[in-house]
Residue frames relative to the residue before (quaternion, step in Angstrom):
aa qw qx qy qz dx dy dz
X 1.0000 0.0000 0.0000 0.0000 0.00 0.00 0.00
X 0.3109 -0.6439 0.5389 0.4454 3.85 -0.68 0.92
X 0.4463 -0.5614 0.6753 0.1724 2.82 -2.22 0.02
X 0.1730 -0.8258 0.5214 -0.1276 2.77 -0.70 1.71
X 0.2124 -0.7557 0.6121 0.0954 3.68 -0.45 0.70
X 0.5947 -0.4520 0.5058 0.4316 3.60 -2.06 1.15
X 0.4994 -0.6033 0.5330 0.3203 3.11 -1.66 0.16
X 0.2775 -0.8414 0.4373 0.1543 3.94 -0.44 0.37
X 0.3609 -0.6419 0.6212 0.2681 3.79 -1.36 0.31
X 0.0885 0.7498 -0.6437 0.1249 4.05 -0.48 1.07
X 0.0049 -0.6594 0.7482 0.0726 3.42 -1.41 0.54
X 0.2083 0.7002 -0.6816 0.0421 3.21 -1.73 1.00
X 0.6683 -0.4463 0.5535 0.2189 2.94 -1.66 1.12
X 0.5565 -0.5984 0.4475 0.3633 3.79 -1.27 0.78
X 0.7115 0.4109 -0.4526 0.3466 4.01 1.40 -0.31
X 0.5332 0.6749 -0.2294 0.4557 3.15 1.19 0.15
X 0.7509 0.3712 -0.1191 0.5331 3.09 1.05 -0.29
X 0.0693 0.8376 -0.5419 -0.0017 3.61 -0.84 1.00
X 0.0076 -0.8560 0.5059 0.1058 3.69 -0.99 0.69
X 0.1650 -0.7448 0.6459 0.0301 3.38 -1.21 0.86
X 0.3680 -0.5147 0.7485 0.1985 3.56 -2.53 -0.49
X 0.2128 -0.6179 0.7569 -0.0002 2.78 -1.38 0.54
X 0.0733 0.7700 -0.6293 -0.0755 3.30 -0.75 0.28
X 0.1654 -0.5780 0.7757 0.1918 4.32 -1.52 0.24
X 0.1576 -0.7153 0.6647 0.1468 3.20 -1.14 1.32
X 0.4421 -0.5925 0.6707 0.0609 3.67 -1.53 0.36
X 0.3476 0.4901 -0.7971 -0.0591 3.19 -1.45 0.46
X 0.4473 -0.8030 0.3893 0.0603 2.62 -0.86 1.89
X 0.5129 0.7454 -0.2818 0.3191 3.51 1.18 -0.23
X 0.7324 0.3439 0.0207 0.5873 3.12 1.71 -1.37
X 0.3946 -0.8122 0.4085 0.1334 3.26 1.56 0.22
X 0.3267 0.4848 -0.4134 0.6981 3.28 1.68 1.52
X 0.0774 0.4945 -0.8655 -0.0197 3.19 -2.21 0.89
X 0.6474 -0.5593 0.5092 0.0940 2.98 -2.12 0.52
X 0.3495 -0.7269 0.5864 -0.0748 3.00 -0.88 1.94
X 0.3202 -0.7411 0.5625 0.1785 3.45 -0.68 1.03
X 0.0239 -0.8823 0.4380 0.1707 3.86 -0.94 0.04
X 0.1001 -0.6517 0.6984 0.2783 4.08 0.09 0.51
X 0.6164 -0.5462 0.5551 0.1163 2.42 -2.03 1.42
X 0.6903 0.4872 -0.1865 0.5013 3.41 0.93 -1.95
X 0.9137 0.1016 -0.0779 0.3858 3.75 -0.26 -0.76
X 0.4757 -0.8138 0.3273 0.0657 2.98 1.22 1.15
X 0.5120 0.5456 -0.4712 0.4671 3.33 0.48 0.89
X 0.4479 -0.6622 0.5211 0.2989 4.41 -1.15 1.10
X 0.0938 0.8403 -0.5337 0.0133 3.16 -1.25 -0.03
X 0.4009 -0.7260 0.4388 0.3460 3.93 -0.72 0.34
X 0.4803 -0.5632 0.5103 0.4377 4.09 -0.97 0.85
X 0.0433 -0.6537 0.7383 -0.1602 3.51 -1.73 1.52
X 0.3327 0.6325 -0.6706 0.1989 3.51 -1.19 0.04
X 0.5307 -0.5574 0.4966 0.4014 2.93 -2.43 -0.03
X 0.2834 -0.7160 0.5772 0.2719 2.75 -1.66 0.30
X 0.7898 -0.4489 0.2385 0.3432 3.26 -1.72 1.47
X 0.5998 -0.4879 0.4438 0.4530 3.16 -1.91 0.79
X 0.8409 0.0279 -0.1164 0.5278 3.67 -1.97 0.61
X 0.2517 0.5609 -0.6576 0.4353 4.25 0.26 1.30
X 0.3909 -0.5348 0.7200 0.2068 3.58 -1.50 0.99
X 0.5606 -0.7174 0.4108 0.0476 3.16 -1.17 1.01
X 0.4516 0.5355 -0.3659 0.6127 3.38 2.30 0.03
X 0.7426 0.4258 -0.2374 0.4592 3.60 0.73 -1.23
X 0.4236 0.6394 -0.4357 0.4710 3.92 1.42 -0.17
X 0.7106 0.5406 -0.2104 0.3981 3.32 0.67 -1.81
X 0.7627 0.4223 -0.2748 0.4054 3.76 0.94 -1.08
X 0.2723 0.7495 -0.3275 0.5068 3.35 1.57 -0.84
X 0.8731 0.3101 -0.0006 0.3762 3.39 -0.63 -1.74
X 0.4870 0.5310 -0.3879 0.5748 3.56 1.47 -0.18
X 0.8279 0.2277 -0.2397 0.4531 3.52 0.14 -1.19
X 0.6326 0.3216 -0.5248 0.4701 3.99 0.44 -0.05
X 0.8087 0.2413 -0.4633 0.2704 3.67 -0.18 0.06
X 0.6021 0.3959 -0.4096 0.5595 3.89 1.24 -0.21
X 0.4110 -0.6396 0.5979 0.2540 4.22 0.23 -0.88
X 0.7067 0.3897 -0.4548 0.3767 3.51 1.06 0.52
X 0.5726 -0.5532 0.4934 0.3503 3.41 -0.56 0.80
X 0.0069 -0.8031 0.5854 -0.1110 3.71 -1.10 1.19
X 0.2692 0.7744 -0.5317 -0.2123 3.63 -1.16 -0.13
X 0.7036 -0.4972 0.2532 0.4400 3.79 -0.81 0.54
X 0.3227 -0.6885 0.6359 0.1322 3.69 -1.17 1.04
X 0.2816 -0.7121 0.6047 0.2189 3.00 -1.39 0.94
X 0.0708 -0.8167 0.5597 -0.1211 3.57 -0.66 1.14
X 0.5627 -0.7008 0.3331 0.2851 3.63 -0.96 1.01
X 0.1691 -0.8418 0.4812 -0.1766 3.61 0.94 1.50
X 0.1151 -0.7668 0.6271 0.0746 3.83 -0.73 0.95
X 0.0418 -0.7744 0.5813 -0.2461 3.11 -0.48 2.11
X 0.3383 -0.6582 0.6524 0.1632 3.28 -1.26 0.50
X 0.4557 0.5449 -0.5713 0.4112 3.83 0.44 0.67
X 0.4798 -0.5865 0.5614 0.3326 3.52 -1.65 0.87
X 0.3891 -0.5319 0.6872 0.3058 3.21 -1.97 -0.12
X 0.2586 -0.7933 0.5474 0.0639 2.98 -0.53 1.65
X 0.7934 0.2137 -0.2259 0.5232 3.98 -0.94 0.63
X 0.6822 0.5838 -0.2280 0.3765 3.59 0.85 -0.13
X 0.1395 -0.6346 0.7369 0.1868 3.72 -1.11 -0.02
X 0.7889 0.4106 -0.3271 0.3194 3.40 0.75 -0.55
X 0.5005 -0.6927 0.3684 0.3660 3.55 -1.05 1.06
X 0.2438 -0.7910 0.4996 0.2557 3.70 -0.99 0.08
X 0.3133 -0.8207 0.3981 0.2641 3.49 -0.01 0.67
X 0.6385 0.3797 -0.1935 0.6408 3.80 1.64 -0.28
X 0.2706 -0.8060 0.5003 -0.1635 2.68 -1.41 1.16
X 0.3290 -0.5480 0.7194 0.2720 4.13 -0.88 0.80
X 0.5456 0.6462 -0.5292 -0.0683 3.42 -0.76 -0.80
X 0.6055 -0.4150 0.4177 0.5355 3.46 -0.82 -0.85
X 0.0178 0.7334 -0.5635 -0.3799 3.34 -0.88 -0.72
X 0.8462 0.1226 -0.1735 0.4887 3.56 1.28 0.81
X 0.0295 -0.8386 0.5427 0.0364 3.42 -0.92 0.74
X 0.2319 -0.7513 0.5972 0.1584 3.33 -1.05 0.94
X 0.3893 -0.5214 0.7131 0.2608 3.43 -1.94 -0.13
X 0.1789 0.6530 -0.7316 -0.0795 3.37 -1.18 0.59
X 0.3339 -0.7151 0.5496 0.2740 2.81 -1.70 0.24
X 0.1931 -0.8837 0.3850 0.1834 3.51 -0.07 0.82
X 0.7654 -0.0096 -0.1951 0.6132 3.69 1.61 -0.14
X 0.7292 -0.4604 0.2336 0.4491 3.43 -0.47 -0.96
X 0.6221 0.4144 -0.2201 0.6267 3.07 1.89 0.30
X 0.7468 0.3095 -0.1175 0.5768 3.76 1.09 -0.89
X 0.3541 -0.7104 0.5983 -0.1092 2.69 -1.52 1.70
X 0.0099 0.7982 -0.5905 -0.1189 3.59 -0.67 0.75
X 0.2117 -0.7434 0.6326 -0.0485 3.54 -1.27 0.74
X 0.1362 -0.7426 0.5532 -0.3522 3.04 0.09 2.59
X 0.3666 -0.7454 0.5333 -0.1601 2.74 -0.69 2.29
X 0.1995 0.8666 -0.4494 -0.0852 3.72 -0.42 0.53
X 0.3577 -0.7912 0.4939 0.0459 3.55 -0.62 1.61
X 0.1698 -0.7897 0.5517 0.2079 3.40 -1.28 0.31
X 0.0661 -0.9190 0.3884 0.0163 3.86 -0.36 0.96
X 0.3502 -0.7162 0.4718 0.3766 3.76 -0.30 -0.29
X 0.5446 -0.4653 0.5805 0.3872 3.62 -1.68 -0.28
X 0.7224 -0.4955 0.4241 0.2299 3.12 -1.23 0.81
X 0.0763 -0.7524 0.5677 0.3253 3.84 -0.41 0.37
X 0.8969 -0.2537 0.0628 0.3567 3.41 -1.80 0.68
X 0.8249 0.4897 -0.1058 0.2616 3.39 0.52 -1.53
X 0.5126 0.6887 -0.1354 0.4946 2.85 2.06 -0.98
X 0.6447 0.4711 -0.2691 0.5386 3.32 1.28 -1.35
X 0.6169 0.6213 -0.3081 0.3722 3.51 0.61 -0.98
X 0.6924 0.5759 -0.2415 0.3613 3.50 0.86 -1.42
X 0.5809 0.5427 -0.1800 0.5793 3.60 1.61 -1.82
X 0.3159 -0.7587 0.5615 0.0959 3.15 0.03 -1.12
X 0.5206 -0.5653 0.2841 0.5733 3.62 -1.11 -0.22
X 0.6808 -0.3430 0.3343 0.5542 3.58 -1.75 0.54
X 0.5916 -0.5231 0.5718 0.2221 3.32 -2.00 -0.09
X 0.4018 -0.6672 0.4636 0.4224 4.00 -0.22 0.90
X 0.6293 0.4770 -0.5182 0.3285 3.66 0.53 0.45
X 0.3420 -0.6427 0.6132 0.3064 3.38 1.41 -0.42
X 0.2616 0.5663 -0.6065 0.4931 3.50 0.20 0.91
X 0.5095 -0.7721 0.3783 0.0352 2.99 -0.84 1.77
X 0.3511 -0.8577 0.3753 -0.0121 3.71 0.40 1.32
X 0.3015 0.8333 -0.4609 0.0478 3.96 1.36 0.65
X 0.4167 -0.7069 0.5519 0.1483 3.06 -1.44 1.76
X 0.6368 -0.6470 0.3102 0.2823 2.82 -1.51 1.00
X 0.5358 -0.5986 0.3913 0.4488 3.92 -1.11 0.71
X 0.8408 -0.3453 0.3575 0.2147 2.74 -2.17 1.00
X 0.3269 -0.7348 0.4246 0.4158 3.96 -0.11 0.69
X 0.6933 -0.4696 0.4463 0.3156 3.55 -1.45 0.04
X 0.7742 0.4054 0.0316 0.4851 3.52 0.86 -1.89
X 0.6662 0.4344 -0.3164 0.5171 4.05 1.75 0.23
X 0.1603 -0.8431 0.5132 0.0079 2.56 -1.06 1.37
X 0.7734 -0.4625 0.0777 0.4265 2.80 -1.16 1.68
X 0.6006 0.6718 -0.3188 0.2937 3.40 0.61 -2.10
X 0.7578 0.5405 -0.1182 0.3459 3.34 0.98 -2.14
X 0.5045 0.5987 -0.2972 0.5465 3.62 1.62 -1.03
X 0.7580 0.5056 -0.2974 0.2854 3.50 0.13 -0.99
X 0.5822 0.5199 -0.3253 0.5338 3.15 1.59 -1.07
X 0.5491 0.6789 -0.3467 0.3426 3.87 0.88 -0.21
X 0.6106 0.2081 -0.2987 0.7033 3.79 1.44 -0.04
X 0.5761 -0.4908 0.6068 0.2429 3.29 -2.03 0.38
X 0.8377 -0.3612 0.2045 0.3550 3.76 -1.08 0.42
X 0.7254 0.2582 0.1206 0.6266 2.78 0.67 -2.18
X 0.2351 0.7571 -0.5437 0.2755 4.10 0.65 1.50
X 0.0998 0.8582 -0.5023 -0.0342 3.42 -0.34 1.06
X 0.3662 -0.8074 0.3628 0.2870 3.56 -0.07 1.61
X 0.6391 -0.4939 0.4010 0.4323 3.80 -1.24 0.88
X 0.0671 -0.6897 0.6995 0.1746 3.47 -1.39 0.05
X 0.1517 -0.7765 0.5786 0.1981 4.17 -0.21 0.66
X 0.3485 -0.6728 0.6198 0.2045 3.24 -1.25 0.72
X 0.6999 0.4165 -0.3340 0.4744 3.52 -1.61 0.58
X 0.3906 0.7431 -0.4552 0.2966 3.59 0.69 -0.05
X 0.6563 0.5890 -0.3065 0.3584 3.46 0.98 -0.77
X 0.4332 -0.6869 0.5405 0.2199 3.98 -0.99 1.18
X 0.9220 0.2244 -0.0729 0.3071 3.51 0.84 -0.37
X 0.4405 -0.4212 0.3221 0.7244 4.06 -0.13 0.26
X 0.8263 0.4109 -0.3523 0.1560 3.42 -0.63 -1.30
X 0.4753 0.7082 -0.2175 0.4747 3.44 1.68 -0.37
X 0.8087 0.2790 -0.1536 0.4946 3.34 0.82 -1.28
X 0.3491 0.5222 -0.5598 0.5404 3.95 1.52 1.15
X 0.4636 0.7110 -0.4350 0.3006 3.61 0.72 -0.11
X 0.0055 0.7163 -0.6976 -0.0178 3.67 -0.65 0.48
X 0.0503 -0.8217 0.5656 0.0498 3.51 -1.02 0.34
X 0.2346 0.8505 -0.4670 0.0600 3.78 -0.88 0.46
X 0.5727 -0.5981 0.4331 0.3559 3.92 -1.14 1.13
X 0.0707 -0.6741 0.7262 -0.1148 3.65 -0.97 1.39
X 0.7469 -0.3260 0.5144 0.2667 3.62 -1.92 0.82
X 0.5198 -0.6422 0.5144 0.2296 3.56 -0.74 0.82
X 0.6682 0.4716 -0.2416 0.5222 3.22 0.80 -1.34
X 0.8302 0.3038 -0.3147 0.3455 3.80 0.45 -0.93
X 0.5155 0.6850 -0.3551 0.3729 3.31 1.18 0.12
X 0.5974 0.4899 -0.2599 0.5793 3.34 1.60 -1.13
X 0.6951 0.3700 -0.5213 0.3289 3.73 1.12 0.39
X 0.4576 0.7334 -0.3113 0.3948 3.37 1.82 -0.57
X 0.6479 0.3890 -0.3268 0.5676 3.76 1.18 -0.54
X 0.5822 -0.3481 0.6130 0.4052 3.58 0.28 -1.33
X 0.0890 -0.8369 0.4912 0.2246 3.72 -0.65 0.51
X 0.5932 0.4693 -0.3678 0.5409 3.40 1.10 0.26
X 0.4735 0.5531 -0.5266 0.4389 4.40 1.33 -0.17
X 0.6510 -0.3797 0.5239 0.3970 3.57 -1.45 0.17
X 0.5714 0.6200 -0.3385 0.4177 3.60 0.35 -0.78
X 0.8195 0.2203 -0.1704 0.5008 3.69 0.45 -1.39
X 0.4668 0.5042 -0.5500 0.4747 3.60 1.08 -0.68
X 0.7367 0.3000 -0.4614 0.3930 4.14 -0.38 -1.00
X 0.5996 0.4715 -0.5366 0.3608 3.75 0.23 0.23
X 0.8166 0.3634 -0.2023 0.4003 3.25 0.54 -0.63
X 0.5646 0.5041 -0.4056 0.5125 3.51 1.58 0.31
X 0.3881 0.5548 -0.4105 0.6108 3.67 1.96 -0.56
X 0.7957 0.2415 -0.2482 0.4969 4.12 -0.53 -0.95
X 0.6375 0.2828 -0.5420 0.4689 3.82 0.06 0.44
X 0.5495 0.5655 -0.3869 0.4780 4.01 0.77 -0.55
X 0.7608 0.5279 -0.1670 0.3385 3.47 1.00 -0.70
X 0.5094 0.5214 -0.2233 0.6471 3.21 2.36 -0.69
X 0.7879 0.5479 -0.1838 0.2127 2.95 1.02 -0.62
X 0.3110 0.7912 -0.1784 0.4955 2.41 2.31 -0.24
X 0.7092 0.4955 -0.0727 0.4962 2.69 -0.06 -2.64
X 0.5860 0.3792 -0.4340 0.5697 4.38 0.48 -0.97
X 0.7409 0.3363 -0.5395 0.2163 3.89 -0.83 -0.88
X 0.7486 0.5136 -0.1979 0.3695 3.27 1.06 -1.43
X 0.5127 0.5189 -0.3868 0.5640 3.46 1.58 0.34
X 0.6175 0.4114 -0.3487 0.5726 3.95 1.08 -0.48
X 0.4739 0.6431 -0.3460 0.4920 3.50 0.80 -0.58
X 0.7514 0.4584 -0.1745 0.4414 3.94 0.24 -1.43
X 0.5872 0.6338 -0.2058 0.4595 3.08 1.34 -1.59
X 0.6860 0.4758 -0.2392 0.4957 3.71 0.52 -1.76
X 0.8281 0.1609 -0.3405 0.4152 3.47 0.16 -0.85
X 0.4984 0.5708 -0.5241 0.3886 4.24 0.53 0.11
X 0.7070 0.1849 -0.2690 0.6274 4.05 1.08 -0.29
X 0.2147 0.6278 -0.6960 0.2745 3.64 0.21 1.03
X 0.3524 -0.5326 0.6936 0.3333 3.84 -1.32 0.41
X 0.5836 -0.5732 0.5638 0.1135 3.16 -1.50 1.56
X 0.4759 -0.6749 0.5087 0.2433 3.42 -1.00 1.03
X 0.2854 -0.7296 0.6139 0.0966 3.70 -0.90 0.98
């Protein structure tokens, strides 16, 4: 059962206050996401951080995926229950940017951080190809968003069997960053490598059911319209 905390009444001043992403990458093909790893204090973990002054908080999340794991990511849209309008629209979207969790931390006795966590995929083949390798400045390289009109089903058919997305080394902004190692683990064993009840393993496994779920509408979808009665 998730854990779910009272909602609360907080004021903070902008020094007091810090926000970040998190992000669990997917490659959904191979039924593996990426497990971060400190070298020094030995312990796994998913890429998090803040994200830059006036950064959107989707592009924070990808950002922070690829400088602390090295694999190049961007945010899936996935059928996420959210309480946010649809802005310009009458129509409903069934996919979603959103989070699919947010924590509170406290980080001292005065400053709050507020830690967004996204679920995204690896890049498919062509995409990598197009970007290329990072830039020796490490200047942050953001691929363009997931299309609107592909569907998952259609993406997948975009790598061969035995595709194993790039991972660049050196990606990290900082000493403690570049002890990072990072690599694609079994869904299932990863959600033991975190803990299945930490925040960490629950967003993996709310990221890979969001993802069946996906892949299931747009399979009823196909279904509905292959036994439609043919227009006379």
């Amino acid at each position: 059962m998730e854990q779910i905390s009272a909602p609360v009444y907080a004021e903070f001043p902008a020094r007091n206050f810090i926000s970040g992403a998190g992000v669990a990458i997917f490659h959904v093909k191979s039924a593996r996401v990426v497990l971060c790893y400190h070298e020094r204090k030995k312990y796994w973990f998913l890429p998090k951080g803040r994200r830059d002054a006036g950064e959107e908080s989707r592009r924070g999340a990808e950002r922070e995926g690829f400088e602390e794991s090295g694999y190049r990511n961007r945010i899936l849209p996935l059928p996420v229950y959210h309480h946010q309008p649809q802005a310009h629209s009458e129509e409903h979207v069934p996919f979603v940017t959103e989070p699919v969790w947010t924590s509170l931390l406290p980080m001292t006795r005065h400053t709050q951080y507020l830690l967004h966590w996204y679920i995204s995929e690896t890049l498919p083949p062509d995409l990598e190809t197009t970007i290329g390798s990072p830039p020796a400045s490490r200047q942050y390289q953001q691929p363009p968003p997931y299309p609107a009109d592909l569907r998952l089903v259609d993406r997948l058919d975009m790598e061969l069997d035995d595709y194993e997305p790039p991972r660049y080394e050196g990606t990290g902004v900082d000493a403690d960053e570049l002890l990072y190692t990072a690599r694609l683990v079994p869904v299932e064993e990863a959600m033991g490598k975190l803990g299945r009840e930490g925040v960490m393993g629950k967003v993996i496994g709310i990221g890979w059911d969001l993802i069946q779920k996906r892949l299931g509408k747009e399979k009823e979808k196909e279904t509905d319209r292959d036994t439609r009665p043919p227009i006379n």
